[in-house]
C-alpha positions in Angstrom: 100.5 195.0 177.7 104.1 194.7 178.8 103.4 197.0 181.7 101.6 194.2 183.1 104.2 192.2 183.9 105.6 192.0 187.5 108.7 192.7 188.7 111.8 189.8 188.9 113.0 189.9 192.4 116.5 190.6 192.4 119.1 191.8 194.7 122.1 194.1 194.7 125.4 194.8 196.6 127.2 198.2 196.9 130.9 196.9 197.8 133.4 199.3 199.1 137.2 199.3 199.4 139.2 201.1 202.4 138.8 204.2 200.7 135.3 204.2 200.6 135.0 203.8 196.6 132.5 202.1 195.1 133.3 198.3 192.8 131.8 198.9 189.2 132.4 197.1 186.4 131.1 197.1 182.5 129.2 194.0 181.0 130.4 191.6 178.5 127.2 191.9 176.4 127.1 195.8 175.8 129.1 197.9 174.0 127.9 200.7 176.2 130.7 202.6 178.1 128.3 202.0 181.0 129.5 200.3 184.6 126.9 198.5 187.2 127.1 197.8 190.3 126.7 193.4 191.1 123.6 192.2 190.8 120.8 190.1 189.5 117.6 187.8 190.1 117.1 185.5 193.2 116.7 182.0 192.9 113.2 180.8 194.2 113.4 180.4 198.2 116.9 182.8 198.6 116.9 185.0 201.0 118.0 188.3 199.6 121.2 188.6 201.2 122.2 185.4 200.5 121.6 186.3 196.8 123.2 189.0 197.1 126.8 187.6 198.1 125.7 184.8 195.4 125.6 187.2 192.7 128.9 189.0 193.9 131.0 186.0 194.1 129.4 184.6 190.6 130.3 187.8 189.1 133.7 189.2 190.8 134.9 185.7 192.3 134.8 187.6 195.5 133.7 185.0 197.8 131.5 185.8 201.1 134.2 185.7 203.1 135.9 188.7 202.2 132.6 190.8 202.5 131.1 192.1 205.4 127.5 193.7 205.0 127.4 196.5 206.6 123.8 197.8 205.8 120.4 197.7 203.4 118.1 199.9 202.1 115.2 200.1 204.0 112.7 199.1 201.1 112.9 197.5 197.8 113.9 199.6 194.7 112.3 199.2 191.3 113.8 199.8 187.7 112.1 199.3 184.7 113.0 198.1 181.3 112.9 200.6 178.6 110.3 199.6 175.6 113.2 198.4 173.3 114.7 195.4 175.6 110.6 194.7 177.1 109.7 191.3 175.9 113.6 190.5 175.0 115.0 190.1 178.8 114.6 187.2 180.9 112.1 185.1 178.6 110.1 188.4 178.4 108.3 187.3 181.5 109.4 190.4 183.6 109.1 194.6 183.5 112.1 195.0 185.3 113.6 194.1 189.2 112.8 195.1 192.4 115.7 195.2 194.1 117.1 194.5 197.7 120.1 196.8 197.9 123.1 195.7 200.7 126.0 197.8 200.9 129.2 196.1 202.1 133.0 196.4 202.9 135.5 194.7 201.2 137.7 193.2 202.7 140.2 191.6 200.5 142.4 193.2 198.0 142.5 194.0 194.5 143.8 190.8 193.3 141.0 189.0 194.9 138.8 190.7 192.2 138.1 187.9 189.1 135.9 188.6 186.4 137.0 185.1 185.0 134.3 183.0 186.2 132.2 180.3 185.2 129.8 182.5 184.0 131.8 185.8 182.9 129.6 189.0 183.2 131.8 191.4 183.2 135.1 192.6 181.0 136.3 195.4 183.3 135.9 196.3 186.4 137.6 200.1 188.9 136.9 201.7 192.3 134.6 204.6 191.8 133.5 207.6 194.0 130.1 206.9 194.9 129.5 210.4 193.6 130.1 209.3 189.9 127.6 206.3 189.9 124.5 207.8 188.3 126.7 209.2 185.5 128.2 205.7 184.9 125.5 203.5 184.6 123.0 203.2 181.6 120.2 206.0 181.3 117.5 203.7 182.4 118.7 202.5 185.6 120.4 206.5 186.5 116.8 207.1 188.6 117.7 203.5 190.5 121.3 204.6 191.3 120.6 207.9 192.9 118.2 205.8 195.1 120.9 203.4 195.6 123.1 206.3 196.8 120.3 208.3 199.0 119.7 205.2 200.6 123.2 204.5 201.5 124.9 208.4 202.1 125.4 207.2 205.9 128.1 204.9 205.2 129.2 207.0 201.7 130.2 210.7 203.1 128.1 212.1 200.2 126.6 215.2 200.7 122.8 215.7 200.0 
């Protein structure tokens, strides 16, 4: 049963500009209008927030440099696959992620930003309001956004 399956450890970054918006950007692989925040699975041994800025700079060409974390969530989050991409994602060896969340400033500008990597993930990529996140990411992972956001109001000026 696919519910079997652990979790892939992962790990996250909110990134925010001077204005306090949020970096999303869409995927290359979807269609989907829907943007996500950087993000993906830690190499065996990383320490979270070293995967974390790994991730960043392999998806946005940000590197480390220009990010200063500024906080984390206080405890893993968890998504789960829904049934149609179980068994298809990541060798089918996985549910979903647990997640270590960071939240960091940018500190660079715009032109910084390069979705032409090695490895492109992404074909677009704005500044969002952090109150518009769980509307623009994909239904399954709207649950994990609002946790993203309750965990990280403080530093957001969203209301409750």
């Amino acid at each position: 049963m696919m519910t079997d399956l652990p979790y892939r450890p992962a790990a996250a970054i909110m990134l925010l500009n001077a204005e306090n918006k949020v970096f999303v950007a869409q995927r290359i692989d979807t269609k989907l209008e829907a943007w996500q925040m950087p993000q993906g699975g830690l190499d065996p041994g990383e320490e979270p927030e070293a995967g974390a800025l790994r991730e960043l700079e392999e998806e946005t060409g940000i590197p480390p440099s220009l990010v200063e974390i500024i906080g984390k969530a206080p405890r893993e989050l968890l998504y789960d696959l829904p049934p149609e991409m179980l068994g298809r994602m990541w060798g089918g060896k996985y549910r979903g992620q647990r997640q270590h969340w960071y939240i960091a400033r940018f500190l660079g500008t715009d032109a910084d930003v390069n979705l032409e990597t090695e490895h492109p993930e992404f074909r677009a990529w704005k500044w969002a309001d952090a109150s518009e996140l769980v509307d623009l990411i994909v239904p399954f992972k709207k649950e994990l956004y609002a946790q993203v956001v309750d965990a990280f109001r403080e530093h957001l000026g969203v209301p409750e």
